[in-house]
CHARMM-style PDB file with segment names, atoms N, HN, CA, C and O in Angstrom:
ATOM      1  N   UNK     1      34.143 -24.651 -43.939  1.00  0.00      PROA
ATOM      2  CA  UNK     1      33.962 -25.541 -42.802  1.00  0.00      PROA
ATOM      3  C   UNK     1      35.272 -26.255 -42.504  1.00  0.00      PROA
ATOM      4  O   UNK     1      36.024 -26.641 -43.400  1.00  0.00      PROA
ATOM      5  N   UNK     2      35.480 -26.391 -41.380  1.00  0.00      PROA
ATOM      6  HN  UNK     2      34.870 -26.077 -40.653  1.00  0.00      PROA
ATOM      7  CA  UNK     2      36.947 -27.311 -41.167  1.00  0.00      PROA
ATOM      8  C   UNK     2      36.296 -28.569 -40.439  1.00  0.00      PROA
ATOM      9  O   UNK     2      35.264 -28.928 -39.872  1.00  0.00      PROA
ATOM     10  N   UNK     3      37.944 -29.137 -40.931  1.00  0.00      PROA
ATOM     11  HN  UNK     3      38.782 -28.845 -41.392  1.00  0.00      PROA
ATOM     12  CA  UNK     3      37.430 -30.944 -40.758  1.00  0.00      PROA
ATOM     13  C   UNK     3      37.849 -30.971 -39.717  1.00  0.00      PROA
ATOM     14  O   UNK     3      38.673 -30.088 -39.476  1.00  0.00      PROA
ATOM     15  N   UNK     4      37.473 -32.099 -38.427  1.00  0.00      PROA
ATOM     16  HN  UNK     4      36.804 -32.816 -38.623  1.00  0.00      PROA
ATOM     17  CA  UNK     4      37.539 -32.060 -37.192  1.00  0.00      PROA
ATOM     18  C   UNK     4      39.020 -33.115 -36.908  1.00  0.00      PROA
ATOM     19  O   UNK     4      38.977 -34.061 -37.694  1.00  0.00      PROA
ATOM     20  N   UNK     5      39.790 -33.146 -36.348  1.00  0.00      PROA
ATOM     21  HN  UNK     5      39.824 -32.377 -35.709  1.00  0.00      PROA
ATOM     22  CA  UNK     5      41.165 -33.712 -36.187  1.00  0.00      PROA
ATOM     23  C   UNK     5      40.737 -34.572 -35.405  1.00  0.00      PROA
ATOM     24  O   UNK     5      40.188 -34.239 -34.355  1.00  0.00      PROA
ATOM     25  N   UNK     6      40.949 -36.224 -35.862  1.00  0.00      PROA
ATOM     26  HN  UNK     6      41.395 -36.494 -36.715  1.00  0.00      PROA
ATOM     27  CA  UNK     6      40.795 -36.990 -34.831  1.00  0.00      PROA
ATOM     28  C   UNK     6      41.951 -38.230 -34.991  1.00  0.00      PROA
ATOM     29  O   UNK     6      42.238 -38.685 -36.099  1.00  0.00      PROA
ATOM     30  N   UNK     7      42.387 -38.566 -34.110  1.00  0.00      PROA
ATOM     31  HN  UNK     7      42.155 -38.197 -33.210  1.00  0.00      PROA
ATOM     32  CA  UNK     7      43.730 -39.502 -34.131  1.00  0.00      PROA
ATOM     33  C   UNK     7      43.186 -40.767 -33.387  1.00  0.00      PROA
ATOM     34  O   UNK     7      42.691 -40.717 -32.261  1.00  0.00      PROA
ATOM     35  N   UNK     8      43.363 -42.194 -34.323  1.00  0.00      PROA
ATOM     36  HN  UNK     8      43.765 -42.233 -35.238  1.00  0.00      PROA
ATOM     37  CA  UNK     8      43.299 -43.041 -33.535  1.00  0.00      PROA
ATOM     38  C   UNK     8      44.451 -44.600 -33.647  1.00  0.00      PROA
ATOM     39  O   UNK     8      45.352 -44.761 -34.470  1.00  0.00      PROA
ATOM     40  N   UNK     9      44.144 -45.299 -32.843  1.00  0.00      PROA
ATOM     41  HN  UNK     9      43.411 -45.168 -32.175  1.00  0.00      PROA
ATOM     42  CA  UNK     9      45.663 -45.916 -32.278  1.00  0.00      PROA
ATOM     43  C   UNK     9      44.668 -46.857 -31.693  1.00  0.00      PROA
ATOM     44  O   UNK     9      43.490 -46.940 -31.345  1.00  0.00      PROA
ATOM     45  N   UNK    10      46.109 -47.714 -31.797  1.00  0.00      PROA
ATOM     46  HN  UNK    10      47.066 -47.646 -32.080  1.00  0.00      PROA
ATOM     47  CA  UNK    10      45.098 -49.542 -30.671  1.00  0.00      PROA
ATOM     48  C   UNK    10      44.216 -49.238 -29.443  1.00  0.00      PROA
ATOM     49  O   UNK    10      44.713 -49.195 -28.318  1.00  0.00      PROA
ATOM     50  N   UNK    11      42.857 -49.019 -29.673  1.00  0.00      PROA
ATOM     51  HN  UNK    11      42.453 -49.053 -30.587  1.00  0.00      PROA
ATOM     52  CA  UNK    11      42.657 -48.946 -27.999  1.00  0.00      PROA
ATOM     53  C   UNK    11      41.947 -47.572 -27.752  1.00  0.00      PROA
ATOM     54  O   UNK    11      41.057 -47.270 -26.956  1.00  0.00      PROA
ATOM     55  N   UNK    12      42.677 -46.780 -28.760  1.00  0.00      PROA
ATOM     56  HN  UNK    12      43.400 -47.026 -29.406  1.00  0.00      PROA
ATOM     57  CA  UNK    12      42.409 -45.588 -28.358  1.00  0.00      PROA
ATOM     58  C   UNK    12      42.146 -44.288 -29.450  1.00  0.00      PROA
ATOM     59  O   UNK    12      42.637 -44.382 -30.575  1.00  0.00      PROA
ATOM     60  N   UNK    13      41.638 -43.510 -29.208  1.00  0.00      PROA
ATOM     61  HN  UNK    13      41.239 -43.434 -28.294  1.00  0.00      PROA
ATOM     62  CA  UNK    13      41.339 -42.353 -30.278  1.00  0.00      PROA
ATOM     63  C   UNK    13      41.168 -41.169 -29.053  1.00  0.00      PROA
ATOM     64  O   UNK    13      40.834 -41.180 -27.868  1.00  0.00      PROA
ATOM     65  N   UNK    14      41.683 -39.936 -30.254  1.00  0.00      PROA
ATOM     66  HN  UNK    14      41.954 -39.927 -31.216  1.00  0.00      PROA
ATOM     67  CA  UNK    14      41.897 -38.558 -29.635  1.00  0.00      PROA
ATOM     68  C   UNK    14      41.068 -37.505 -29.734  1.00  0.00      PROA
ATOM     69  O   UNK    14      41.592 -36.651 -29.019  1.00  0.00      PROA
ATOM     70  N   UNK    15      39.783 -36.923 -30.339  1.00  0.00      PROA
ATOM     71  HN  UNK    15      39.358 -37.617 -30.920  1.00  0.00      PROA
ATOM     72  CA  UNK    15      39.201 -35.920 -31.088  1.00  0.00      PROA
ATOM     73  C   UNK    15      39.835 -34.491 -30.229  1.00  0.00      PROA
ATOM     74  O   UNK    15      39.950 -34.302 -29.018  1.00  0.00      PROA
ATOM     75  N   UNK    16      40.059 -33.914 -30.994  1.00  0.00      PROA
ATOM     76  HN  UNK    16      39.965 -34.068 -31.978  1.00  0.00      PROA
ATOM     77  CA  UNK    16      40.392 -32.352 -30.731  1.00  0.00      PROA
ATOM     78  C   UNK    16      39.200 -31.341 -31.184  1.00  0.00      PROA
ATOM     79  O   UNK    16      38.872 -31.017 -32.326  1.00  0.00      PROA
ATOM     80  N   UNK    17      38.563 -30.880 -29.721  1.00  0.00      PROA
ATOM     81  HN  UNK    17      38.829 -31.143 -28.794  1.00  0.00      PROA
ATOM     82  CA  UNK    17      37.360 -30.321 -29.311  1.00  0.00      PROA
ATOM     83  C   UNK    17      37.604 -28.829 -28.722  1.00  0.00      PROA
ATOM     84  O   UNK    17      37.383 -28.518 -27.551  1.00  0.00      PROA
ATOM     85  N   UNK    18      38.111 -27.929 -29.759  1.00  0.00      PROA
ATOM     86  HN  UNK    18      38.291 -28.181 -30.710  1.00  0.00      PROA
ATOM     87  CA  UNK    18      37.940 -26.393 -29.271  1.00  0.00      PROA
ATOM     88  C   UNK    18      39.656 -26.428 -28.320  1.00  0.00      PROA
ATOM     89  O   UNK    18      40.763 -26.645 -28.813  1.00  0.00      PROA
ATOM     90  N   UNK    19      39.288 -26.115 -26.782  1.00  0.00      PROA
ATOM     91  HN  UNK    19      38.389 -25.939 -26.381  1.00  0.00      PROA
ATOM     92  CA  UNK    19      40.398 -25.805 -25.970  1.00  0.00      PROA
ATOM     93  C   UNK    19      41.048 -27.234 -25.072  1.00  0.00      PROA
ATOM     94  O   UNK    19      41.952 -27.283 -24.238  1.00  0.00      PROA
ATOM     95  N   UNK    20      40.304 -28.152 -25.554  1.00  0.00      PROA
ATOM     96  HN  UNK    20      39.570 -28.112 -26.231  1.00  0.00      PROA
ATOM     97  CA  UNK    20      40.594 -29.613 -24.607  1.00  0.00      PROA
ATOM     98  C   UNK    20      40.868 -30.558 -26.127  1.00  0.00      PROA
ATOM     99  O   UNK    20      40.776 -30.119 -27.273  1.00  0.00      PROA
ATOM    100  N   UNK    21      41.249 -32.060 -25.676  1.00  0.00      PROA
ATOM    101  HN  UNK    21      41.324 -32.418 -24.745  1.00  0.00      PROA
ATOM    102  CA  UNK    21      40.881 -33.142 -25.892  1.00  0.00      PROA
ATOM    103  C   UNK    21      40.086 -34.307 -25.070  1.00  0.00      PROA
ATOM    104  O   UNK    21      40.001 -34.311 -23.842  1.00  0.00      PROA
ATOM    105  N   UNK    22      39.568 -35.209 -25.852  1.00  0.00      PROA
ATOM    106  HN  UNK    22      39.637 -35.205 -26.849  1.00  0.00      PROA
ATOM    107  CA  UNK    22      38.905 -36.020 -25.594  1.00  0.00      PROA
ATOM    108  C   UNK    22      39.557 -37.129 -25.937  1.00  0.00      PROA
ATOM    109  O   UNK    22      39.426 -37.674 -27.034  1.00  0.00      PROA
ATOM    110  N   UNK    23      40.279 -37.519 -25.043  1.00  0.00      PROA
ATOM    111  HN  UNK    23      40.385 -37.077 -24.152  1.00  0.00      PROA
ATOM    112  CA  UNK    23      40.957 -39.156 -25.016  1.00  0.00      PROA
ATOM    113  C   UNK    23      39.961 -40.223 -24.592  1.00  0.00      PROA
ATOM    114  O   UNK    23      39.605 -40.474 -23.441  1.00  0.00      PROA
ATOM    115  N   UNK    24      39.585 -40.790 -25.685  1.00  0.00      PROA
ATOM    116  HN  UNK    24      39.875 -40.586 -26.621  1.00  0.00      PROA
ATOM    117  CA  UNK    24      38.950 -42.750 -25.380  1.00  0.00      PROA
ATOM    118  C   UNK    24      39.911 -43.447 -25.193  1.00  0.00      PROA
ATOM    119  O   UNK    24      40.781 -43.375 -26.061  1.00  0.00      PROA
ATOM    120  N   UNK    25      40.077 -44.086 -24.395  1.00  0.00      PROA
ATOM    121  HN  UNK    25      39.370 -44.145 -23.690  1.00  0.00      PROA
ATOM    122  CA  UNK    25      40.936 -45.023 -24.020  1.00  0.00      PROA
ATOM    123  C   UNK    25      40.830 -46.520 -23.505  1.00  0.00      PROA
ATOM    124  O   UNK    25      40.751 -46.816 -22.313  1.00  0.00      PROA
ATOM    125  N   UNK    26      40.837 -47.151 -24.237  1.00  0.00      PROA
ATOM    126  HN  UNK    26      40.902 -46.910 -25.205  1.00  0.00      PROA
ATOM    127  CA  UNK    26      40.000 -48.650 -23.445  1.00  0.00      PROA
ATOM    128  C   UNK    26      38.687 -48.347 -22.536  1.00  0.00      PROA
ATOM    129  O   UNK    26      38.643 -48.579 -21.327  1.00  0.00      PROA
ATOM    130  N   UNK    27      37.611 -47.786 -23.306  1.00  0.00      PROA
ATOM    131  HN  UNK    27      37.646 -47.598 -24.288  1.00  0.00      PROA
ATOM    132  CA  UNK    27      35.954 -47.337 -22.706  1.00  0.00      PROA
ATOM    133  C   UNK    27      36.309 -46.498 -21.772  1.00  0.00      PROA
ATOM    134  O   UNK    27      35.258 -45.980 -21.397  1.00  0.00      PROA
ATOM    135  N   UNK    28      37.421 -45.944 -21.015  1.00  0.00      PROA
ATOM    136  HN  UNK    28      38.276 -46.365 -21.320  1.00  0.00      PROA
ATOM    137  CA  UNK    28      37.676 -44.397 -20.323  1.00  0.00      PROA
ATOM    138  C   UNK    28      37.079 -43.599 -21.173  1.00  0.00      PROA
ATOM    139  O   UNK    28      36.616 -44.154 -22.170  1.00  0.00      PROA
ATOM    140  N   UNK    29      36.891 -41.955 -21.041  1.00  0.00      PROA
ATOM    141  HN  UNK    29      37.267 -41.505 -20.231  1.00  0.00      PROA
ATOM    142  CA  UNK    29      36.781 -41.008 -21.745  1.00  0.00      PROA
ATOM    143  C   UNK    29      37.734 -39.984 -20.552  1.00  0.00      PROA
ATOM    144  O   UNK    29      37.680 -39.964 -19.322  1.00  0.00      PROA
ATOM    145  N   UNK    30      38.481 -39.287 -21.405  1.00  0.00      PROA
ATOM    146  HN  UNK    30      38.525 -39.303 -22.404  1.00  0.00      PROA
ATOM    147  CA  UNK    30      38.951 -38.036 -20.169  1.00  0.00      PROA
ATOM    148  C   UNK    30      38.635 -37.265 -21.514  1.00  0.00      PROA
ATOM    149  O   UNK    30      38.458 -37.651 -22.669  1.00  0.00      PROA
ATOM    150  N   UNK    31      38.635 -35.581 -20.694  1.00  0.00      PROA
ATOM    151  HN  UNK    31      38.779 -35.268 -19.755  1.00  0.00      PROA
ATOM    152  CA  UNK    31      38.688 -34.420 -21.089  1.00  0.00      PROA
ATOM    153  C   UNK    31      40.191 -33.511 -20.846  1.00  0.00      PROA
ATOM    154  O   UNK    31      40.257 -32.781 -19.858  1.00  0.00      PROA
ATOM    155  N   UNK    32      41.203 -33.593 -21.665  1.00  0.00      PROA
ATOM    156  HN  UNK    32      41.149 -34.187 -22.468  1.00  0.00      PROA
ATOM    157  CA  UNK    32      42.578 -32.812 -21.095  1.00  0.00      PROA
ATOM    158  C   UNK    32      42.651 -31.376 -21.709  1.00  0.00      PROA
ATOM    159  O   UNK    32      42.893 -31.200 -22.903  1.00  0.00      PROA
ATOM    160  N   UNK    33      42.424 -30.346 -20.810  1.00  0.00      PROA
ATOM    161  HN  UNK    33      42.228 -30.489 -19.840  1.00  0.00      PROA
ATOM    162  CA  UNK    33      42.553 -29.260 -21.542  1.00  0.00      PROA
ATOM    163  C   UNK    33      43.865 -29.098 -22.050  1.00  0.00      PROA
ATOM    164  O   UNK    33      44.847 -29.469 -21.407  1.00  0.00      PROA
ATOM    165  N   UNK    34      43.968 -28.366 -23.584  1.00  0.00      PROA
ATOM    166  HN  UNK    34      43.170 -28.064 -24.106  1.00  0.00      PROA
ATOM    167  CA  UNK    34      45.122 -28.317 -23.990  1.00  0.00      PROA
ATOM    168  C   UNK    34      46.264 -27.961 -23.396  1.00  0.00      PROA
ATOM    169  O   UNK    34      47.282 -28.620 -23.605  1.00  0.00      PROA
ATOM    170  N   UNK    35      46.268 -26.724 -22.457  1.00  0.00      PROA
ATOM    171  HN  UNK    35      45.441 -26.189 -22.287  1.00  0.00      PROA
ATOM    172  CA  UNK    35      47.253 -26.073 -21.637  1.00  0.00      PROA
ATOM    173  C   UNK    35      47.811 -27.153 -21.288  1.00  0.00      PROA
ATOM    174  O   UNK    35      48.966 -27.228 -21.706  1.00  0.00      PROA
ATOM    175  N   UNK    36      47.422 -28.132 -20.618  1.00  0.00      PROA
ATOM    176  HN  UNK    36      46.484 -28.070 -20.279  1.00  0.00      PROA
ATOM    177  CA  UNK    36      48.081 -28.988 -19.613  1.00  0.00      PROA
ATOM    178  C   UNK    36      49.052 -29.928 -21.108  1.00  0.00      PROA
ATOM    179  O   UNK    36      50.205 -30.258 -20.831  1.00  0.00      PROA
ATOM    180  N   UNK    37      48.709 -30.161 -22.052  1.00  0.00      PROA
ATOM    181  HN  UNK    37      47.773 -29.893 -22.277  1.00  0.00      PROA
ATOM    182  CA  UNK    37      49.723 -30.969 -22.835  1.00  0.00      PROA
ATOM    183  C   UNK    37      50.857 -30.664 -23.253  1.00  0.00      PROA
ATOM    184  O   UNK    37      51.037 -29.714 -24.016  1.00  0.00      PROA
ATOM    185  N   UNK    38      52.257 -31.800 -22.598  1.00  0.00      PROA
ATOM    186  HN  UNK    38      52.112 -32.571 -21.979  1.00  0.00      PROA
ATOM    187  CA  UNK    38      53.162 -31.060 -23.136  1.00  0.00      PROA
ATOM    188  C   UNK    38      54.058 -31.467 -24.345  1.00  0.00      PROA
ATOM    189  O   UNK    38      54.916 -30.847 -24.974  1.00  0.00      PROA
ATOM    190  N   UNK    39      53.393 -33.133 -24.481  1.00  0.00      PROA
ATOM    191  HN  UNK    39      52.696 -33.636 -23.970  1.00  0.00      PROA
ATOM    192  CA  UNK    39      54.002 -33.441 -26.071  1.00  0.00      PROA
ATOM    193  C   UNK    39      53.351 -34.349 -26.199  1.00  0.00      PROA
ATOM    194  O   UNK    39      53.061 -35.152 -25.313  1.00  0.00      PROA
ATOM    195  N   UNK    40      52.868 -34.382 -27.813  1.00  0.00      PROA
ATOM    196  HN  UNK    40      53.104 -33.729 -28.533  1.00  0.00      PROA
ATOM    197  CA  UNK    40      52.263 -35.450 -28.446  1.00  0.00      PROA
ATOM    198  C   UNK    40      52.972 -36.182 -29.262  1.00  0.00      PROA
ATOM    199  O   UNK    40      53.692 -35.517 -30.007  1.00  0.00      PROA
ATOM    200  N   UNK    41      53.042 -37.705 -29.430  1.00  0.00      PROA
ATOM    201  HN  UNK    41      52.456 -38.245 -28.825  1.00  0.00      PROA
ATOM    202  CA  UNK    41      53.906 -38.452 -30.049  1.00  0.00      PROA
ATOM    203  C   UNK    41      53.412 -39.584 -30.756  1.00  0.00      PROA
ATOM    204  O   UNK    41      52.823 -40.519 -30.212  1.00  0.00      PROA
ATOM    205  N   UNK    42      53.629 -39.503 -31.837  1.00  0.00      PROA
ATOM    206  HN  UNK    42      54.107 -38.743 -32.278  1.00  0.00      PROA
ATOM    207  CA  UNK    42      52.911 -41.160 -32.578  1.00  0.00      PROA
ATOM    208  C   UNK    42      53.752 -41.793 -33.357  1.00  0.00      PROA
ATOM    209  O   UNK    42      54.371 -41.303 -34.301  1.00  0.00      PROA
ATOM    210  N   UNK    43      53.795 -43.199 -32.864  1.00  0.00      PROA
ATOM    211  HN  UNK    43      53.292 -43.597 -32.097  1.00  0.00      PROA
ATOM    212  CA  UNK    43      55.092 -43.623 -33.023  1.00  0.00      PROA
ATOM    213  C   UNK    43      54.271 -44.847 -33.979  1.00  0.00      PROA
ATOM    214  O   UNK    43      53.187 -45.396 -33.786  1.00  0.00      PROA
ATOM    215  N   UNK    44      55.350 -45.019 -35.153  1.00  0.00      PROA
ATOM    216  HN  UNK    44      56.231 -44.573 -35.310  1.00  0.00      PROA
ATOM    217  CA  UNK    44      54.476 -46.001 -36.297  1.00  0.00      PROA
ATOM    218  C   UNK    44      53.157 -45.669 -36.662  1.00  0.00      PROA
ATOM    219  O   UNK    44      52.391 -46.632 -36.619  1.00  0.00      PROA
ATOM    220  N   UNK    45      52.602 -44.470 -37.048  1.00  0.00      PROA
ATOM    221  HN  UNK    45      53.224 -43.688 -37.082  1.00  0.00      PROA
ATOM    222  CA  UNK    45      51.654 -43.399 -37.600  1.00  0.00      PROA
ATOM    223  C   UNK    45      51.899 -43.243 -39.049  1.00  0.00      PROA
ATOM    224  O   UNK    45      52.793 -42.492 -39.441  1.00  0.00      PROA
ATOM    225  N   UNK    46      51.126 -43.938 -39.899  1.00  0.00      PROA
ATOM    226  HN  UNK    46      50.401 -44.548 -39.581  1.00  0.00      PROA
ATOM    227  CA  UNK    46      50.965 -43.970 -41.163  1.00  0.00      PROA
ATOM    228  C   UNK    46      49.361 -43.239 -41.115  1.00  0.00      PROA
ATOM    229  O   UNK    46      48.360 -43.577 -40.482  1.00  0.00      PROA
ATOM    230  N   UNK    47      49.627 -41.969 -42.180  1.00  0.00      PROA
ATOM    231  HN  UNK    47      50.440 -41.695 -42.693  1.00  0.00      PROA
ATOM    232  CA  UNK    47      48.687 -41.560 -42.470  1.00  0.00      PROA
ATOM    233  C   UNK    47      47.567 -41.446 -43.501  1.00  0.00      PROA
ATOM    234  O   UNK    47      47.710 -41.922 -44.627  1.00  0.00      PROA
ATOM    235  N   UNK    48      46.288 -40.723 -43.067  1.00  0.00      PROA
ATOM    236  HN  UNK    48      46.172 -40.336 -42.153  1.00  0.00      PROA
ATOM    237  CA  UNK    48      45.491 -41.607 -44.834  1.00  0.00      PROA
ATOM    238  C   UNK    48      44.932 -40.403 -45.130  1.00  0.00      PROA
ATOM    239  O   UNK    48      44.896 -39.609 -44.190  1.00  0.00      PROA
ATOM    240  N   UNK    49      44.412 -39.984 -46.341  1.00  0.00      PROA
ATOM    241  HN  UNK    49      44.441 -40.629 -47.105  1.00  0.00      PROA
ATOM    242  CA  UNK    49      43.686 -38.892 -46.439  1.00  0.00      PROA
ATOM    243  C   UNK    49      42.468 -38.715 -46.718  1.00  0.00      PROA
ATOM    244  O   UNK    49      42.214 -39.347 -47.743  1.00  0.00      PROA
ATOM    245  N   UNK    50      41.198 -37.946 -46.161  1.00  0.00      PROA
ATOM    246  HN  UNK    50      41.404 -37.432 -45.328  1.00  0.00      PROA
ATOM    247  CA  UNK    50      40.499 -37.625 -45.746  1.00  0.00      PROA
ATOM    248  C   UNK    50      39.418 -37.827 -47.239  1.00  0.00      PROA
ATOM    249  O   UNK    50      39.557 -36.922 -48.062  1.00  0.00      PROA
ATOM    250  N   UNK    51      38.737 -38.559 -47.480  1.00  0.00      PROA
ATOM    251  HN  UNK    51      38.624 -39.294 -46.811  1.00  0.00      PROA
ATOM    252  CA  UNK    51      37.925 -38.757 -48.291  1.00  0.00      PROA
ATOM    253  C   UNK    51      36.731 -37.410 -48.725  1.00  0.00      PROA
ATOM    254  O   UNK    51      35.892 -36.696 -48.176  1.00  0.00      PROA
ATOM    255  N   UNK    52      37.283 -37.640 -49.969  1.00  0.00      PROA
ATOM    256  HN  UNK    52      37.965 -38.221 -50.415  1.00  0.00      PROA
ATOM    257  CA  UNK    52      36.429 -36.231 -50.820  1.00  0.00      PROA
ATOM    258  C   UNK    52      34.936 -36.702 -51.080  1.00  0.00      PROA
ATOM    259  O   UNK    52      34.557 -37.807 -51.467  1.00  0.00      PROA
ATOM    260  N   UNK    53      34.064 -35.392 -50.713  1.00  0.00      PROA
ATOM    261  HN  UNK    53      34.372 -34.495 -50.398  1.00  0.00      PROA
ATOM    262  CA  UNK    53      32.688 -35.427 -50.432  1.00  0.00      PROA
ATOM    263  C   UNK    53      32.114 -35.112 -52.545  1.00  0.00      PROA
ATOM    264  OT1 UNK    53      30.926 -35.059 -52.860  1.00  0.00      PROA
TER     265      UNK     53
END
């Protein structure tokens, strides 16, 4: 099974859903299909790891 990639930030979180994302954004929701992205950047991104079941 794979774990589902989700990125989140002040305000906002990313889930990566198949061929799109799903940006929350201050109670927005968009759908960006991947094609259209042309760089992702996280700036002061300390990461944590994924808690064992």
């Amino acid at each position: 099974m794979t774990s589902p990639l989700i990125l989140r930030g002040r305000g906002t979180t990313a889930h990566f859903e198949g061929r799109s994302v799903l940006l929350e954004q201050n109670g927005t929701h968009r759908h960006i299909p991947v094609r259209a992205i042309q760089e992702v950047r996280a700036a002061g991104a300390r990461g944590t790891q994924p808690r064992s079941s």
